[in-house]
DRENMIFI-78475 format. One record per residue (C-alpha): x negated, y, z; residue in one letter. Coordinates in pm, whole numbers, padded with zeros to 5 digits, always signed. Example, Ala and Ser with C-alpha at 12.3 -4.5 7.8 and 13.67 -1.06 7.14 Angstrom:
2
-01230-00450+00780A/-01367-00106+00714S/
//
This chain:
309
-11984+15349+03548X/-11923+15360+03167X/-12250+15196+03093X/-12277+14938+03335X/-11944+14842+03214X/-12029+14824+02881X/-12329+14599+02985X/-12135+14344+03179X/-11891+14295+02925X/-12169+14254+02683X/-12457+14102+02861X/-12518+13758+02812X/-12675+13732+03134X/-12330+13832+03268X/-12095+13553+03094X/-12373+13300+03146X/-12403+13339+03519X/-11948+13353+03524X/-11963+13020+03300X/-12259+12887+03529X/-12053+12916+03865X/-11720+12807+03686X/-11883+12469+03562X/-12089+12423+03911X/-11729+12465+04081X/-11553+12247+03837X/-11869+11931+03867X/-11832+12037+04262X/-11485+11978+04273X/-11473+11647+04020X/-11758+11514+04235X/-11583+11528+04578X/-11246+11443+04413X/-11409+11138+04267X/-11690+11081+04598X/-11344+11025+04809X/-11150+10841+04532X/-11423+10597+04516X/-11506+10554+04883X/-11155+10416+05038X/-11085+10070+05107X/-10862+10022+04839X/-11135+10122+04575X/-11373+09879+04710X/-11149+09613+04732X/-11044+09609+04321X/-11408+09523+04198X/-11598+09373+04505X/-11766+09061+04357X/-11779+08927+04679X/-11534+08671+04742X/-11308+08628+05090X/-11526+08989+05174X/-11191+09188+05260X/-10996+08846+05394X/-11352+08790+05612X/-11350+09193+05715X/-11003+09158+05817X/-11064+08894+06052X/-11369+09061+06204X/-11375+09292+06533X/-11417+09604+06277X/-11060+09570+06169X/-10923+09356+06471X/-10955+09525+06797X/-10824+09592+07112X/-10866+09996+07039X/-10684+09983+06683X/-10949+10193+06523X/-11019+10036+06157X/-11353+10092+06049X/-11365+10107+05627X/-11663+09927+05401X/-11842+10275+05317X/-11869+10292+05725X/-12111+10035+05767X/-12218+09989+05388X/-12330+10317+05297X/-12540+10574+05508X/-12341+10876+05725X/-12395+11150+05486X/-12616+11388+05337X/-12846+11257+05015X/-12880+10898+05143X/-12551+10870+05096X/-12481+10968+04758X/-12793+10757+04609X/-12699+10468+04822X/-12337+10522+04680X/-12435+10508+04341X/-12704+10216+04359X/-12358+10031+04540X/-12163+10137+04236X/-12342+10046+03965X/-12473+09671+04137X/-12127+09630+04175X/-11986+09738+03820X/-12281+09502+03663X/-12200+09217+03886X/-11819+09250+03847X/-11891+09285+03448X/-12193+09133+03370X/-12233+08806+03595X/-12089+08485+03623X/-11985+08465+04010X/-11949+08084+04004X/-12356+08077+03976X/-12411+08267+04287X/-12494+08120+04601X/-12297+08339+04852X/-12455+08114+05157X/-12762+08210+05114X/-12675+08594+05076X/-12537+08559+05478X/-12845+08586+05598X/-13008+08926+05833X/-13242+08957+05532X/-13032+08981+05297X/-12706+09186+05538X/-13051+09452+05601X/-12991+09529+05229X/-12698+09684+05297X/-12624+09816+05615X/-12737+10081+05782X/-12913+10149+06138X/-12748+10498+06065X/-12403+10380+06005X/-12415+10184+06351X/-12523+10473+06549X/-12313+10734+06472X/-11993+10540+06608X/-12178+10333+06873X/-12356+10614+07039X/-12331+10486+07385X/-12564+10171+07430X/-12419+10128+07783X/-12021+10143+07788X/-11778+10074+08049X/-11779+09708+08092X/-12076+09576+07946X/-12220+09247+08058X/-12553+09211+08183X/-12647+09016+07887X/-12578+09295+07700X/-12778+09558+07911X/-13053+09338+07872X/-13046+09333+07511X/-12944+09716+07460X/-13255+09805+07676X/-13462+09545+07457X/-13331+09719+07171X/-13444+10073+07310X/-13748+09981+07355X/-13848+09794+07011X/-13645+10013+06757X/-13927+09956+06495X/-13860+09606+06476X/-13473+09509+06610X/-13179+09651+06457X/-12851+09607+06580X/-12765+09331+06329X/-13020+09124+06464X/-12778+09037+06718X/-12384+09179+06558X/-12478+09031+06255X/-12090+08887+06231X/-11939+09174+06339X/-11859+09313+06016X/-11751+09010+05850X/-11635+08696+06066X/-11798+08416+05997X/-11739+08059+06202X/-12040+07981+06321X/-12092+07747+06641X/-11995+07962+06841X/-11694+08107+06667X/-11593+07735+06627X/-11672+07659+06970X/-11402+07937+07058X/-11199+07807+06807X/-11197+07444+06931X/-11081+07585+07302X/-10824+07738+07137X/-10679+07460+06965X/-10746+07283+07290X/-10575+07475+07479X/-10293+07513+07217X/-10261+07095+07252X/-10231+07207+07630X/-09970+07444+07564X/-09788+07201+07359X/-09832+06879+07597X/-09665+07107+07878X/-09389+07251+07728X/-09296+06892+07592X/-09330+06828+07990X/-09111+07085+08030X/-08857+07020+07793X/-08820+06640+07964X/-08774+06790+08309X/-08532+07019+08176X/-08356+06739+07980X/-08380+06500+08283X/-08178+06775+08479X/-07907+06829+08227X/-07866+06474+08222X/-07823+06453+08598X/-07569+06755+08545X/-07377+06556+08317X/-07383+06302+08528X/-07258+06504+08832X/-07010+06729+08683X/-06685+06542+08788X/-06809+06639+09135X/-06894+06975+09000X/-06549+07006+08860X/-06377+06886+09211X/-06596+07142+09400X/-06512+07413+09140X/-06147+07309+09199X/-06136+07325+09549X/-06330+07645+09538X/-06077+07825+09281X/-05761+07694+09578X/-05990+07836+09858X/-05997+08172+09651X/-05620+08159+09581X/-05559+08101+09975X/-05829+08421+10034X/-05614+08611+09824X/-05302+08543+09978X/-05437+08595+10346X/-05558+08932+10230X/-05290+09035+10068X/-05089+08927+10380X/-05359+09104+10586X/-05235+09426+10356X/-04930+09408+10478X/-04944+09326+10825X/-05166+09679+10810X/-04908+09861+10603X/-04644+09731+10883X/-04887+09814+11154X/-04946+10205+11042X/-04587+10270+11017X/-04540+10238+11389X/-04831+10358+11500X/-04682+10660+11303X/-04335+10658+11482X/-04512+10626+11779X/-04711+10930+11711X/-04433+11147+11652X/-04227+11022+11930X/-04518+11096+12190X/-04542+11427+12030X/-04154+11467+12075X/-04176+11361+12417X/-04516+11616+12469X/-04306+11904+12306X/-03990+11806+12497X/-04226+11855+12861X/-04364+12133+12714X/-04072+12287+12678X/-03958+12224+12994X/-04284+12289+13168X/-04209+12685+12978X/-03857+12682+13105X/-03946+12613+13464X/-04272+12867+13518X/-04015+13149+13353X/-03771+13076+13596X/-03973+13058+13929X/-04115+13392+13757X/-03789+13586+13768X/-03649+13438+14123X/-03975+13564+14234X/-03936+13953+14103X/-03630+13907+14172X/-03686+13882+14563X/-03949+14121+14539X/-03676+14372+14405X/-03489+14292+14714X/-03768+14289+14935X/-03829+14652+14778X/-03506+14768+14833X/-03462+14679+15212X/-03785+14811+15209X/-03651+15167+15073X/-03357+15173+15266X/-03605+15157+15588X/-03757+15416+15535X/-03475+15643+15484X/-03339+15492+15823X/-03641+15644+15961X/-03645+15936+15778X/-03335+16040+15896X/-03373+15985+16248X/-03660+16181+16220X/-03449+16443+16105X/-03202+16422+16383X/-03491+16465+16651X/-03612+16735+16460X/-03275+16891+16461X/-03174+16807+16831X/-03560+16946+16955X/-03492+17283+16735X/-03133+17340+16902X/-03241+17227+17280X/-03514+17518+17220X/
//
């Protein structure tokens, strides 16, 4: 253990190989620090020699849309990944550092660059695909069947610019300025009937006006025909109040009148009661005194037979 210590610590092999991963780590991490630094939006914007590129990507579906997802430049401009996209990145950077340096912009015919030639230079059949991997989405036209099938079959020679060549950056061509004319056609509709509007509703106002003396008499006559409501119900109130208060007397003088019968109804059935034990007590008695009658005059014959013997 002694000696291989001793020969890492002195080795040259040893501290070349630790100094050779440190550095690779160190250029690793500067490169991805500075790979993401220089691929936002942000970055691209502050030396693009294009001009109106970030107003014309702003107004294009990649930016506008009804899902909200904002697709950046290095999206479209620049390959997915792997070694494509770092030499494609820095053949970007450095056309872009020499034009933003180097060249006078005002001799540069930007018409001619907005061409498919010349937007094949730098996008990417790559790019497209890896976000638009379904050819055939919910709610697709035919038109566009058609031409996705067209494009599945001829992928040598179509790419998808051939036909979303604006779709990056908008552009008004005819048919963006067709679209454009209906809308400011239909905005002069818009316009023509609210002001239509606006005279009906100032042709009614003006009949209000013109009608609210009669509008004042009806209110009026509706606030007295309130105030009279009011009094009949309150007088209504009353007359209920009035009419409770007796049917409460009466109440308790029926159930005076039902205790009072009651009462007497008691009175009578425990009277008839004790007339009626009481003749049974007298019924009993004569009863008794019967028997001893007979008794005795039993006794007498019993007597009279035993002495006559």
């Amino acid at each position: 253990m002694g000696l291989l210590r001793r020969f890492l610590f002195k080795s040259k092999l040893f501290w070349g190989l630790v100094s050779g991963c440190l550095l690779t780590g160190a250029v690793m991490y500067v490169g991805v620090f500075v790979t993401q630094s220089t691929s936002t939006n942000t970055y691209c914007q502050s030396c693009h020699v294009h001009p109106q590129a970030t107003a014309t990507w702003k107004q294009g579906p990649h930016f506008r849309n009804p899902s909200g997802v904002v697709v950046g430049c290095v999206d479209c401009h620049l390959p997915p990944e792997g070694l494509p996209y770092f030499v494609e990145k820095t053949k970007a950077g450095v056309r872009d550092i020499y034009g933003y340096y180097l060249t006078d912009l005002s001799e540069i015919d930007w018409e001619s660059k907005r061409t498919l030639d010349e937007a094949g230079r730098f996008t990417f059949e790559e790019a497209c695909l890896k976000c638009h991997q379904e050819l055939f989405p919910t709610g697709l036209s035919d038109k566009g069947v058609d031409a996705h099938l067209h494009y599945r079959k001829n992928r040598a020679d179509v790419r998808c610019i051939n036909c979303h060549l604006w779709t990056g950056h908008f552009h008004e061509g005819p048919e963006q300025q067709m679209q454009i004319s209906e809308e400011m056609q239909k905005s002069i509709q818009d316009m023509l009937s609210t002001s239509f509007e606006q005279e009906e509703i100032l042709d009614k106002t003006q009949k209000l006006n013109s009608a609210s003396p009669q509008i004042n008499d009806a209110a009026l006559k509706q606030s007295q025909l309130q105030d009279n409501t009011r009094q009949l119900i309150g007088q209504l109130i009353d007359l209920s109040k009035k009419t409770f208060f007796v049917s409460s007397q009466l109440n308790n003088i029926m159930e005076n009148v039902m205790s009072n019968m009651q009462n007497s109804i008691n009175h009578l059935e425990n009277r008839n009661a004790s007339q009626a034990a009481n003749e049974q007590r007298r019924a009993m008695a004569g009863f008794n005194s019967a028997l001893l009658s007979l008794q005795e005059s039993q006794n007498r014959l019993s007597q009279s037979s035993s002495s006559s013997g």
